[in-house]
KOLLO-212971 format. One line per 2 residues: number of its first residue (from 1); their letters; for each residue x, y, z of C-alpha. Coordinates in Angstrom, 1 decimal, decimal comma, always signed. Example, Ala and Ser with C-alpha at 12.3 -4.5 7.8 and 13.67 -1.06 7.14 Angstrom:
1 = AS = +12,3/-4,5/+7,8  +13,7/-1,1/+7,1 $
This chain:
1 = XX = +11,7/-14,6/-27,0  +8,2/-14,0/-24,8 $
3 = XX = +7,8/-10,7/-22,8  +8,4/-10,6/-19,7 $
5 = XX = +5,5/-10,8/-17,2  +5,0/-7,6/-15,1 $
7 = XX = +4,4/-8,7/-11,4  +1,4/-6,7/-10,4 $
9 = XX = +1,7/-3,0/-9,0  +0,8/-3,5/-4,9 $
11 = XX = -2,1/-1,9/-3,8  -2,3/+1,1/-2,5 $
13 = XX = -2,4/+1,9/+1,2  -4,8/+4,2/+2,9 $
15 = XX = -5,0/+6,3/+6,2  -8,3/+7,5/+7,0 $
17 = XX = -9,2/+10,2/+9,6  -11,8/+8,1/+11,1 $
19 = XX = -14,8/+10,6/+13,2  -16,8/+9,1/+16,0 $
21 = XX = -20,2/+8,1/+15,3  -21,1/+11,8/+14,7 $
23 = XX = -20,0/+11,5/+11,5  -23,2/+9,6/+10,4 $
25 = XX = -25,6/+12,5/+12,5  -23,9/+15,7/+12,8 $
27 = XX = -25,6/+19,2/+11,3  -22,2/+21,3/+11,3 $
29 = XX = -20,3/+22,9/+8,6  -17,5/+20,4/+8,6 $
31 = XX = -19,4/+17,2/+8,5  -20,1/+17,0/+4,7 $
33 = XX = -16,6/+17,9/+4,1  -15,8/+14,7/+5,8 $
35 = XX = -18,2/+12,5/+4,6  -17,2/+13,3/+1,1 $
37 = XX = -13,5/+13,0/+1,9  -14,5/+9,3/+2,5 $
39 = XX = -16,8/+8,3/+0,1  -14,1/+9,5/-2,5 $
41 = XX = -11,6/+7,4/-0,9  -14,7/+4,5/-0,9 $
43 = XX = -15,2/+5,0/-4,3  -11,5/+4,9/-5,1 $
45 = XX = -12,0/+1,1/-3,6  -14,3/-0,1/-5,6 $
47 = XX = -12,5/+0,8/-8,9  -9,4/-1,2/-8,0 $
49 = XX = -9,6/-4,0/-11,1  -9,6/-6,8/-10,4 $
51 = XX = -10,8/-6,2/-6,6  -8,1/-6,8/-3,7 $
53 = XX = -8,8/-9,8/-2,3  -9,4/-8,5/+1,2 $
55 = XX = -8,8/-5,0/+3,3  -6,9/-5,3/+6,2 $
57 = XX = -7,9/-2,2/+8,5  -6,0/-0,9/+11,6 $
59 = XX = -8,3/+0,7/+14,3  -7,1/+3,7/+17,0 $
61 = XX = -9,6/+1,1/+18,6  -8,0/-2,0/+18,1 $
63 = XX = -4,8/-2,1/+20,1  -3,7/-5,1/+21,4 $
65 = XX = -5,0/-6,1/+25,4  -2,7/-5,1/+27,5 $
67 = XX = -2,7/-9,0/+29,0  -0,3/-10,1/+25,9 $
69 = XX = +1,8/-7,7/+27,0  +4,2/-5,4/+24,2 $
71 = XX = +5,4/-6,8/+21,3  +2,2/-9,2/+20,9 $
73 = XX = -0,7/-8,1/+18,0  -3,7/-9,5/+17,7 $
75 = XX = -5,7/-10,5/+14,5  -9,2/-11,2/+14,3 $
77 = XX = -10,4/-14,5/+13,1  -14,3/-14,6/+13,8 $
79 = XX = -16,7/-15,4/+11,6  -20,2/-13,3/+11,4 $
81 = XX = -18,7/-10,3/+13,2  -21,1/-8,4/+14,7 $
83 = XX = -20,7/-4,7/+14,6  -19,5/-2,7/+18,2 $
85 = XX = -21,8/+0,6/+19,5  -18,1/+1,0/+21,0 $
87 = XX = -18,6/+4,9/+21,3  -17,2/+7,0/+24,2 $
89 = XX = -20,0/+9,1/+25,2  -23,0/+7,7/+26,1 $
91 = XX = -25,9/+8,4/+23,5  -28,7/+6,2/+25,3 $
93 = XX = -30,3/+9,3/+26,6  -29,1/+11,8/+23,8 $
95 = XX = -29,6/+10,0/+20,7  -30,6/+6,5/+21,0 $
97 = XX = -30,6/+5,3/+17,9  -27,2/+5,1/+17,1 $
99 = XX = -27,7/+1,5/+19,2  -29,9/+0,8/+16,0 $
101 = XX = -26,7/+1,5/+13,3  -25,4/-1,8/+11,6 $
103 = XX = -23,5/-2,0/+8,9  -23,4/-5,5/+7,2 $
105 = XX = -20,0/-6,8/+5,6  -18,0/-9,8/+4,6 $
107 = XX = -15,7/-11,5/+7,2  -12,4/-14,1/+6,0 $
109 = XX = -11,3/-15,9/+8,7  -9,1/-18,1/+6,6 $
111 = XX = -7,3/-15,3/+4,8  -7,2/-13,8/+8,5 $
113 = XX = -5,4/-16,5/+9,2  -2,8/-16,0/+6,7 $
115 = XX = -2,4/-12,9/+7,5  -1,2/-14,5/+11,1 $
117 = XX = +0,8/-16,7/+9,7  +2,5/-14,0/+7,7 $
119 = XX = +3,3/-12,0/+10,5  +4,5/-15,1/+12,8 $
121 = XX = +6,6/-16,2/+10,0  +8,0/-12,5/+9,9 $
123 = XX = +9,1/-12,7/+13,5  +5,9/-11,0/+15,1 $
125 = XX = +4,7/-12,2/+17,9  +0,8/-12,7/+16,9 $
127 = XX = -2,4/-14,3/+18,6  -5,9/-15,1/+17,0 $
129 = XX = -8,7/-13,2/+18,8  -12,3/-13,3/+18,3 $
131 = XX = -14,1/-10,0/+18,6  -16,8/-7,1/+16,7 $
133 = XX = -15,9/-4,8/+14,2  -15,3/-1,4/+16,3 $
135 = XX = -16,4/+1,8/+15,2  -12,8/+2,9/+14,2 $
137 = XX = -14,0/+0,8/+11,0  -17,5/+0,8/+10,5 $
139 = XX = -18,4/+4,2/+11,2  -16,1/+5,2/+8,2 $
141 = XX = -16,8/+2,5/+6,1  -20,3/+3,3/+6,6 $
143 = XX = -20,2/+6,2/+4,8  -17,3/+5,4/+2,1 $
145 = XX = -19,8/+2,1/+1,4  -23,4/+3,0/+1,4 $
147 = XX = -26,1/+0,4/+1,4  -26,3/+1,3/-2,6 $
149 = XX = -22,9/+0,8/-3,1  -21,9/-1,7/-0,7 $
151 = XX = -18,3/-3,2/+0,1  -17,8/-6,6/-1,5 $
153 = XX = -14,0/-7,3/-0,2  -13,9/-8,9/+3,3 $
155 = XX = -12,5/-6,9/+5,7  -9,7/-8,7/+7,9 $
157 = XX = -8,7/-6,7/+11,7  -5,3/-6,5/+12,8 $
159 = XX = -4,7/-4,7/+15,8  -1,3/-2,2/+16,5 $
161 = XX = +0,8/-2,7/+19,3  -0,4/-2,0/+22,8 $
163 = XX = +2,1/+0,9/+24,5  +4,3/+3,5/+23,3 $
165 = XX = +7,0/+2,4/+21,2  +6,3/+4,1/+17,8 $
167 = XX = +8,8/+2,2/+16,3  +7,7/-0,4/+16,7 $
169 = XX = +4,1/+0,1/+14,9  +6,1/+1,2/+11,7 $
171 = XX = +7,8/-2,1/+11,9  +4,6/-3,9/+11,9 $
173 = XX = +3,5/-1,7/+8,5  +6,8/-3,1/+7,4 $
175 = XX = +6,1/-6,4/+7,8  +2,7/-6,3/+6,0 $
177 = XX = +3,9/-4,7/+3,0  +4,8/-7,5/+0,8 $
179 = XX = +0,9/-8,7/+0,9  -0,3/-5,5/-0,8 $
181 = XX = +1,1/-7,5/-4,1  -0,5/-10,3/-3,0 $
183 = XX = -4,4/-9,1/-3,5  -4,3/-7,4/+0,0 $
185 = XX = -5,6/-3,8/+0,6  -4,2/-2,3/+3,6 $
187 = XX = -6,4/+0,8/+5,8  -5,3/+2,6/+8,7 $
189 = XX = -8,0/+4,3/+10,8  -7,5/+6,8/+13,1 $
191 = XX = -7,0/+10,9/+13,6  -3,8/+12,9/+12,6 $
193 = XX = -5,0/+15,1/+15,8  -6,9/+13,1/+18,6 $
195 = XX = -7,0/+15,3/+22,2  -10,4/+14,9/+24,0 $
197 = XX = -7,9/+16,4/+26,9  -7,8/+19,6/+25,0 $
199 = XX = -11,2/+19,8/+24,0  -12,2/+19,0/+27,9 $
201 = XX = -10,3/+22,2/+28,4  -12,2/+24,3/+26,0 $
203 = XX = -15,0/+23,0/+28,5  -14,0/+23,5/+31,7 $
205 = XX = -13,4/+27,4/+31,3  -15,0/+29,6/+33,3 $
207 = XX = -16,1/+32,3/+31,3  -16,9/+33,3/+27,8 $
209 = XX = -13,8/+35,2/+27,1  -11,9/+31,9/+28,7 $
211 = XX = -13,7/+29,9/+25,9  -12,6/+32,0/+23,1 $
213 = XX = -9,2/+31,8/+24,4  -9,1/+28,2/+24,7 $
215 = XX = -10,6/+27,4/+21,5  -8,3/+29,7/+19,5 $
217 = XX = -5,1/+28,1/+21,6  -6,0/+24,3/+20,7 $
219 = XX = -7,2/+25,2/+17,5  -4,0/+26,5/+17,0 $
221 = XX = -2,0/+23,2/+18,4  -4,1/+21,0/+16,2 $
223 = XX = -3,5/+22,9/+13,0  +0,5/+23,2/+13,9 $
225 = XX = +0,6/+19,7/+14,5  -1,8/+18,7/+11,3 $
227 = XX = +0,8/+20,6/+9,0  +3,9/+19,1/+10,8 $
229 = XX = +2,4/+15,5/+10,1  +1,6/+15,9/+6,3 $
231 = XX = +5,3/+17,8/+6,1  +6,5/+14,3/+7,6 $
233 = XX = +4,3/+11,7/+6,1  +4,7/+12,9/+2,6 $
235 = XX = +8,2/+12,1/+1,7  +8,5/+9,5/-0,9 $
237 = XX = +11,5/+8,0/+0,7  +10,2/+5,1/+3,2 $
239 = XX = +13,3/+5,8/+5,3  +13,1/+9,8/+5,6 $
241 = XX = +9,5/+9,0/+6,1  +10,0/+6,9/+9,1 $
243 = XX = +12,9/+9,3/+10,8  +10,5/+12,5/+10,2 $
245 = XX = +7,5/+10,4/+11,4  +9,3/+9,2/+14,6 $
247 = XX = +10,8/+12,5/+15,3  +7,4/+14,3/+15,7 $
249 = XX = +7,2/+12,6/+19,2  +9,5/+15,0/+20,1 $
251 = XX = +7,0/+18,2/+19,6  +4,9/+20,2/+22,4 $
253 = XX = +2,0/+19,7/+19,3  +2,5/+16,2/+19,5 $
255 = XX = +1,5/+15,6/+23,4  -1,3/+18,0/+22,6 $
257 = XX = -2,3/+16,4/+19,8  -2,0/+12,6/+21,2 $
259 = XX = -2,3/+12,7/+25,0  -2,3/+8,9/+24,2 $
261 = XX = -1,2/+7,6/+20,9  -3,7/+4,8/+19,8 $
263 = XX = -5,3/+7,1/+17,3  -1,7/+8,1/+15,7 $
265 = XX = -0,6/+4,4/+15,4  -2,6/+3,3/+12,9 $
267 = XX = -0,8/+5,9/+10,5  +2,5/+4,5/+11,3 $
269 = XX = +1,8/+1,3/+10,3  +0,2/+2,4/+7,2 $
271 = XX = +3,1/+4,2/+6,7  +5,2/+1,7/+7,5 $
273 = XX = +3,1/-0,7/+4,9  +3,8/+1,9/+1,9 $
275 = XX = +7,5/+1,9/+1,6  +8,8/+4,1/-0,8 $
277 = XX = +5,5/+5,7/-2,7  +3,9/+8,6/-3,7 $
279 = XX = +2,0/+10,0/-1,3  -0,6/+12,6/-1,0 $
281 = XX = -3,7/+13,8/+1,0  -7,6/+12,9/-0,3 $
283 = XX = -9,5/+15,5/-0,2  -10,1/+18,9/+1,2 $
285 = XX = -8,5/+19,0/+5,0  -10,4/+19,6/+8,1 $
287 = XX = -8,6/+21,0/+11,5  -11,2/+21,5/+14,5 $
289 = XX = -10,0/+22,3/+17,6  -8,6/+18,8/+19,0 $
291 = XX = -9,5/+16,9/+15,9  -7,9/+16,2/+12,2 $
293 = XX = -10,1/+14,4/+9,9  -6,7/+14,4/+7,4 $
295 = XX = -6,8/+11,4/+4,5  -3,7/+9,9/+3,1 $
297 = XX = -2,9/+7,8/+0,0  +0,2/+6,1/-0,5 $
299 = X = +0,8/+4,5/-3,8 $
């Protein structure tokens, strides 16, 4: 009697803690801690035999325009993407040459496509776009794919759901999980803490003492809310996951940590994506104040 065939094991699923473009300049103590965070998880990539036919990637930058309206997501079907200088601040004066970054890659606009037709045929409401690769992505895949040891799997950008139903971003995770047996890679990108408010804060004070103060406070927040999330996202159990996940909306730390959600979305839907897995954190953790540059792996 022949063997059975084993199916292959779905790839694994990634969330990345994303930086700005910062993360390809900055002389601080933390920024080689987060690079190297990254070009672990880059180099855990490239060993995946054989390859995965494509990564689909998740932005905090890529949420669906608000003129679809909610329940709508977007995938991006252009070919020769260009890369966006997306950034918030304005480096023109400061540090021009960040205008001069590229980062060449590999686009599939007919797996993109499937990947449309996957979710349509899964009841989600999807529309082809045409648009650059934010920074969300190429800023981190800069670093986890260096010109030496470049990315060879097309990349394929879905967005999340424009608003605030959480929910509803695990769903979409949900709905994309069958493809990771399928050849598809799935990365989220975006920051387990995200609060330019708070940081503005440690700003606006008035005096030195004020500063201190106000660093220490949101320092604090962040790193509360950072060990709340990894308490959460680590259960194996795709269920408890989702309920622990969810109910972190609930938590002062949360609205300090995500004034606006778009950067804590792109974790639900990875999460969402893993179903019941192992998971765990890559690499050595980083809390500043307003920021998380926390790694996932589910697998």
């Amino acid at each position: 009697m022949p063997s059975a065939i084993q199916p292959p094991r779905p790839l694994p699923v990634y969330f990345i803690g994303h930086a700005g473009v910062g993360l390809l300049f900055r002389e601080d103590d933390n920024n080689p801690t987060v690079q190297n965070n990254l070009k672990a998880i880059g180099d855990e990539i490239r060993a995946i035999s054989p390859p995965p036919k494509a990564i689909i990637t998740f932005s905090g930058h890529f949420e669906a325009g608000e003129i679809h309206g909610p329940g709508v997501i977007e995938v991006n079907v252009k070919r020769n993407t260009h890369i966006q200088h997306d950034f918030v601040n304005d480096f023109h004066d400061s540090k021009p040459f960040v205008y001069e970054y590229d980062w060449p890659h590999r686009d599939a606009p007919e797996l993109a496509a499937e990947v449309w037709n996957h979710l349509r045929e899964a009841g989600i409401k999807a529309k082809r776009v045409e648009r650059g690769v934010d920074h969300g992505i190429w800023v981190p895949f800069k670093v986890m794919f260096p010109p030496d040891q470049p990315l060879e799997i097309p990349i394929i950008q879905v967005s999340t759901f424009y608003g605030y139903d959480l929910d509803s971003q695990i769903r979409l995770g949900e709905a994309l999980q069958s493809l990771r047996g399928e050849g598809y890679l799935i990365v989220g990108s975006g920051m387990a803490v995200h609060s330019f408010a708070s940081i503005g804060e440690i700003h606006q004070a008035g005096s030195e003492q004020e500063r201190k103060d106000t660093t220490e406070k949101v320092l604090a927040e962040s790193r509360t809310f950072d060990t709340q999330l990894q308490t959460a996202v680590i259960k194996r159990d795709a269920a408890e996951r989702k309920a622990a996940l969810l109910k972190l909306e609930s938590l002062y730390e949360f609205k300090r940590s995500h004034p606006t959600v778009e950067h804590f979305t792109p974790l639900l839907v990875a999460a969402g994506a893993a179903g019941d897995a192992d998971v765990e954190p890559v690499g050595k953790d980083v809390v500043e104040p307003g920021m998380s540059y926390l790694n996932i792996r589910f697998r």
